[in-house]
N, C-alpha and C positions, 0 to 999 in steps of 0.2 A: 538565555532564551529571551525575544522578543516580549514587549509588553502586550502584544497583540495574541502571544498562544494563549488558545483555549482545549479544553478537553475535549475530543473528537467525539461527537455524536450520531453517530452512525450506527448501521446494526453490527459492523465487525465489532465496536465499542465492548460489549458484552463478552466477546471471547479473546481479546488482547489488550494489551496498554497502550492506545494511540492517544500521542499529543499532536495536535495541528500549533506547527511552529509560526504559521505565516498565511493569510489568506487577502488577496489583493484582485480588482482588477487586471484584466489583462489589456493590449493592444488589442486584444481580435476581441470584436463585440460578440456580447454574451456568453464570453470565458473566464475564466475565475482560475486564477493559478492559488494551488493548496499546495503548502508541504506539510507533511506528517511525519513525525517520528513513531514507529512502533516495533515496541518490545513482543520477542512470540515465545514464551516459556517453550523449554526444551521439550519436545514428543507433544506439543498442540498445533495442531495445524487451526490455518483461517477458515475453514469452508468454501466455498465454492461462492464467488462472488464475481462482481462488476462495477466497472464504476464510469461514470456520463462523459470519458474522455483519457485520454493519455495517462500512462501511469511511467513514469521512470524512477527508477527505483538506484537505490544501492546499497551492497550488502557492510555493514558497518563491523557485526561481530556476529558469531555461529556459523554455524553450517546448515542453510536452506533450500528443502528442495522444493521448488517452484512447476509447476504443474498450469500449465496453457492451454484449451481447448485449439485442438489440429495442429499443435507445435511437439517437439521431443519437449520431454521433462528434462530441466535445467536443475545441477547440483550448484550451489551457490556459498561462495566463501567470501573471509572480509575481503575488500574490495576489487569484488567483480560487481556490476553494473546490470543491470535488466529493464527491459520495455513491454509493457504490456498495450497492445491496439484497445482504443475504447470500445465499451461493449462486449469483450473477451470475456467470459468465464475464465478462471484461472483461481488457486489456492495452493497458499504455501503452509509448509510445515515446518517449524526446527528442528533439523535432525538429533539435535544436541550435544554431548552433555550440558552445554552451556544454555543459555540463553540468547536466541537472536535477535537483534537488534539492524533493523533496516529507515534508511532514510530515503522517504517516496515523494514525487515531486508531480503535482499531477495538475493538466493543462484541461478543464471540466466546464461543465454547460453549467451556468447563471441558476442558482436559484434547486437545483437539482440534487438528492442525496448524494454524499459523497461513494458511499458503498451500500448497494444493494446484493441482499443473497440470491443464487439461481438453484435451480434444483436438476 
């Protein structure tokens, strides 16, 4: 891991293990490219969240089911890939037994929490 990860601060923070591996400037003014690693113990799901821009994701280990507001729910194994449009509600669960472990890459507005909850 980069000497630049720090622990993700955010509200998902409280209910999973996210490391942010990387967080840079982008070419497109007032973007911030983040990656994050996070761990989702088996049978917890994220809640119901968003985040200020693109999310692309990939499923690294488990079996996760991903839930999109106006999309089909996506069953999700190691390596299948996912996108989430910013500003989407969407929450994922590990189906389990294991634990899942997804690595998200996200192209996010300057200065803006990384993930906020929607209800």
């Amino acid at each position: 891991m980069s000497s630049d990860a720090v622990e993700q601060a955010d509200e998902l923070a409280a209910k999973l293990k996210r490391t942010e591996t990387l967080r840079r400037g982008s070419s497109i003014p007032g973007r911030d490219i983040v990656q994050v690693r996070t761990e989702i113990p088996a049978g917890v799901e994220s809640g119901w969240h968003i985040h200020p821009g693109e999310e692309v994701g990939y499923i690294v280990a488990g079996t996760v089911r991903m839930e999109i507001r106006d999309q089909p729910t996506l069953t999700l194994h190691p390596g299948d890939g996912f996108l989430i449009p910013p500003r989407t509600p969407h929450n994922a669960t590990d189906l389990g037994p294991d634990t899942g472990l997804m690595l998200s890459t996200y192209l996010v507005e300057t200065g803006q929490p990384l993930a906020t909850f929607v209800h």
